[in-house]
N, C-alpha and C positions, 0 to 999 in steps of 0.2 A: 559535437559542437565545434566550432571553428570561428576565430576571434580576425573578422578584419580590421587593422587600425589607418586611419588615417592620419594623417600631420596634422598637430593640434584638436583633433579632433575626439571624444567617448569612443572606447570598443564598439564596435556592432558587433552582434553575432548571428555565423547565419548557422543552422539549425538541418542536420542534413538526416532523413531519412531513407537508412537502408534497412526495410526488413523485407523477408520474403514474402509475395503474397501468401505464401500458406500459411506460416507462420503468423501474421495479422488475424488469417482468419479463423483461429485456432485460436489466441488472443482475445478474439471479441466474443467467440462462445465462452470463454469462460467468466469476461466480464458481464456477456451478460446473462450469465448462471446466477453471477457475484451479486450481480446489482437485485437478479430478482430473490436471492435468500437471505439478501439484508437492506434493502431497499433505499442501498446506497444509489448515486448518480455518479457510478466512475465512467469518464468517457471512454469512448470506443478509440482502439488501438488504431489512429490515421493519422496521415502523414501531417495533414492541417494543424492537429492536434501536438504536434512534438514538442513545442516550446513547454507547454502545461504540461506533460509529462518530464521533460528535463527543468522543470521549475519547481514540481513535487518530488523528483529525485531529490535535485542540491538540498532542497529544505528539509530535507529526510523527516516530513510528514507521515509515514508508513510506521514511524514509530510509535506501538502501544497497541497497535492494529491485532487483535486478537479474534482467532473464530475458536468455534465448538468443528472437529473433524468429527468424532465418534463418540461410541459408548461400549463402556463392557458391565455388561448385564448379568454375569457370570460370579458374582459377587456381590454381596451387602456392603454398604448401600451401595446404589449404580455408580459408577464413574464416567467422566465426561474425559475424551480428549482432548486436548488444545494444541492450537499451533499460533503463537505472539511473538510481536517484532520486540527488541526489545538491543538495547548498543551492550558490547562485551567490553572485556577491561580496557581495549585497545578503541574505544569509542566506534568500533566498527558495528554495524546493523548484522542481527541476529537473530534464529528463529528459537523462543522458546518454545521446548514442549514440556507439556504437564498434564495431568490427571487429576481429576478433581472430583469431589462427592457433588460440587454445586458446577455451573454452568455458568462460566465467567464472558462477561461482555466485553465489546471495545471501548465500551465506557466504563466500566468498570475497571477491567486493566487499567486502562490509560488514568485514568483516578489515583492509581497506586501510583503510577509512576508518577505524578503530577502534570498529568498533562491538561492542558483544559479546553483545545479546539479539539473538535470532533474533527474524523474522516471527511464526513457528509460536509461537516463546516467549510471545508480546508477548499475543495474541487468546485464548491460555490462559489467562492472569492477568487478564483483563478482565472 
């Protein structure tokens, strides 16, 4: 992001996208892996797109964001992996992981944390 000002005048900011085409299109299969195992609506990684992406960065909306990775089956009762967003002591964004008998949601997480917009909620109003 890059901030032009003018005399007397609010910041503008213009918004610059550099990714690679590979990388985008690497990006969008997994959004849209993402979108279809949780039937989320995150948009596709394009350049159009960059402001609502660097708008759900700042707002670090990703937090609470929790999936199911795996299971280990190898044990009574089964266990669930996770991998959740979650801030460390330094208020920095964070991946927890955990193991669990039950199979914890992003709502549910985010419940603990007290969160109360949803994912889904957040990329709708943006």
């Amino acid at each position: 992001m890059r901030e032009v000002v003018a005399a007397g005048l609010p910041p503008r900011y213009d918004y610059l996208w550099q990714v690679d085409p590979t990388l985008a299109a690497q990006a969008n299969r997994f959004i849209d892996a993402f979108n279809g195992l949780f039937g989320d609506e995150l948009p596709p990684a394009d350049a159009a797109l960059v402001k609502r992406y660097w708008d759900a960065s700042a707002e670090n909306k990703y937090v609470g964001r929790c999936v199911r990775l795996g299971f280990d089956d190898s044990v009574r009762p089964l266990r669930h992996y996770h991998w959740a967003v979650r801030r460390d002591d330094r208020g920095q964004p964070t991946v927890h992981e955990f193991w669990d008998a039950e199979i914890w949601t992003t709502q549910r997480y985010g419940a603990e944390l007290g969160l109360r917009e949803s994912w889904t909620d957040f990329w709708r109003k943006t």
